[in-house]
C-alpha positions, 0 to 999 in steps of 0.5 A: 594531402598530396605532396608538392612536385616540381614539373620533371618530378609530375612528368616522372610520375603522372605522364603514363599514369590511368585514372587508377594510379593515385598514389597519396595513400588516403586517396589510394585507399578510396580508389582502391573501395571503388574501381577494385583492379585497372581503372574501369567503371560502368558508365552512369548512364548505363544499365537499369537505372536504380537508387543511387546506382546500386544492384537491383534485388526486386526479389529479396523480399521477404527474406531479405538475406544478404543485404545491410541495406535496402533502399525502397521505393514508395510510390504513393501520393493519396495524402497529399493536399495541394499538388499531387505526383509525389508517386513518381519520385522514386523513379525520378530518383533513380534517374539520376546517373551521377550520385556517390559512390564517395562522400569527400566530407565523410571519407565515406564509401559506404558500398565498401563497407555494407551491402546495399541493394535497391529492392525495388518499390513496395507492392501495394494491394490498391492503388486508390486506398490509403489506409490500406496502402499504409497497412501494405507499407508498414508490413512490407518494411516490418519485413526489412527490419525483421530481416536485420537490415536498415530501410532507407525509402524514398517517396511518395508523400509524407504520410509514409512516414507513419507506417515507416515509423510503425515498422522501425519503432515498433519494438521501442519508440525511436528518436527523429531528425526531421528537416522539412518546411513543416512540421506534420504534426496536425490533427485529422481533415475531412476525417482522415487523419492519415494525410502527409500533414500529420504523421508525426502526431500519430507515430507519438500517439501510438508510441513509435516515435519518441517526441523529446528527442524528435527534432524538426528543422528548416520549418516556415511557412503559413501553417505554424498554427497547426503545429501545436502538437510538436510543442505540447509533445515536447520536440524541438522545432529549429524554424528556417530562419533560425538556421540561417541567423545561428549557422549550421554547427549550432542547428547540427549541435543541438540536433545531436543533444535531442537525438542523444544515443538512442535510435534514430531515424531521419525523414527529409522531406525536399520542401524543406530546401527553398523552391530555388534549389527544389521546386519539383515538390508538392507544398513548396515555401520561399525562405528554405534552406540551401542545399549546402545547408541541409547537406552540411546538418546531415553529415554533422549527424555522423555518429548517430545510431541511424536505424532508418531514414527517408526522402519523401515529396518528390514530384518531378513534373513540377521541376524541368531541371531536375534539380529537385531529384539531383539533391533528392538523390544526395540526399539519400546518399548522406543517409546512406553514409550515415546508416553505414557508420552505424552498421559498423558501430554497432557491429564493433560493440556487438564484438567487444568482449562482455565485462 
């Protein structure tokens, strides 16, 4: 931390200083990843809004060069059961003017250190067909991954979560941190099996989601009785009340074990917070986790091969504060600075020299 100064020492060294003079080193190095030269950014609130304020590349498709990585939006909300309008969540999210670009937890600029773009919203075919809309997801973001790029997406309802996983862990089953008030793992409804309440169930089934190291926390709610397939598959379920009578370091430490070394993928859906810090959601369930704690478990995944990650169910016409997208935002965020760390990880042990 900085040092201590007497009042002529402040004078001497902040009385003509801009907003770009730091001079603590650890904090120097941060000014210098996000203002570059002087102390000029652009405002918030101008410019076309994108996710989490990065440059907009709508035309990287298919190739997607020159991108680490690409933050999506999936407007999509034909599987939902209760309140529709999950399809204008990402726009809400791009919305928000203030998010990043540093995570004082983490120390983390990740723009600094990976190129980010928001490659805007997957092109669907047909805006009244889900399964064809899946099919549309699945070969848009097998594209990113192909590409050697990581997919950070923000939804639209939880169904995306299969054809995302199909796309991700089609090469090799990956693990999953899962923080949400259920645990989509039922079967079928009405014939269709392809509703926000079973993803899950499906992605073992085709074998892209590994469920012994699937980890699903912040669960709750009248819908227990549906999620037999998490326990019979072997995934661990950490139910909201447990995180709040063990703590977040233990949730965060067991969480680790289950996703070992493998790759990961993280899904948050924003039911998973209680309707006090997120109502703007389509199944929302009193008794959720905070923001600080669903904030604090993500950055205690720093170190996690995170290999792609979304934000999925929200749905801002049912929260005038706005809060619901805020946390939506910082959320991804916290992805964001994951899936950095990793680039850069697997960067380094890409460049070590072979034994």
């Amino acid at each position: 931390m900085p040092e201590i100064l007497c009042l002529e020492e402040l004078r001497a060294r902040y009385g003509n200083a801009s907003g770009a003079d730091i001079f603590d080193p650890e904090f120097r190095k941060v000014a210098d990843q996000v203002f570059g030269e002087g102390d000029s950014r652009q405002a918030p609130y101008f410019g076309v809004p994108t996710l989490l304020k990065v440059p907009l590349r709508q035309d990287a498709a298919p190739r997607f060069t020159g991108i680490d990585v690409a933050l999506l939006g999936i407007p999509l909300d034909l599987g939902v059961t209760n309140r529709p309008g999950a399809r204008f969540g990402p726009r809400a999210v791009r919305n928000v003017e203030r998010v990043g670009p540093y995570d004082h937890v983490l120390r983390a600029v990740p723009a600094a250190h990976v190129r980010v773009a928001d490659v805007g919203d997957v092109p669907f075919r047909s805006r009244f067909d889900l399964a064809g809309s899946h099919e549309d997801i699945e070969r848009y973001v097998r594209g990113v991954v192909d590409a050697g790029v990581v997919p950070l997406s923000v939804g639209g309802d939880h169904s995306i979560g299969l054809p995302l996983l199909r796309a991700v862990g089609r090469d090799r089953p990956v693990g999953m941190i899962h923080i949400d008030a259920h645990c989509d793992t039922s079967g079928s409804f009405e014939g269709c099996k392809f509703h926000h309440g079973g993803p899950f169930r499906q992605a073992v089934l085709e074998g892209v989601l590994d469920p012994r190291r699937t980890i699903q926390i912040g669960v709750r709610g009248n819908s227990e009785y549906l999620w037999e397939f998490s326990y019979a598959s072997g995934m661990t379920v950490v139910h909201a009340e447990e995180v709040e009578e063990l703590g977040i370091k233990p949730v965060i430490e067991k969480a680790r074990a289950v996703a070992g070394v493998g790759p990961t993928y993280v899904s948050f859906d924003v039911d998973a917070l209680d309707p006090a810090f997120a109502a703007g959601t389509g199944t929302p369930e009193v008794g959720g986790l905070t923001s600080a704690q669903a904030l604090g478990i993500l950055r205690g995944l720093s170190g996690l091969d995170i290999v792609g990650g979304d934000v999925v169910e929200v749905a801002p016409q049912y929260d005038p504060t706005t809060n619901t997208a805020q946390i939506a935002a910082q959320v991804l965020f916290e992805i964001l600075c994951l899936a950095a760390e990793a680039i850069g990880i697997r960067a380094s042990r890409q460049a070590e020299p072979s034994r």
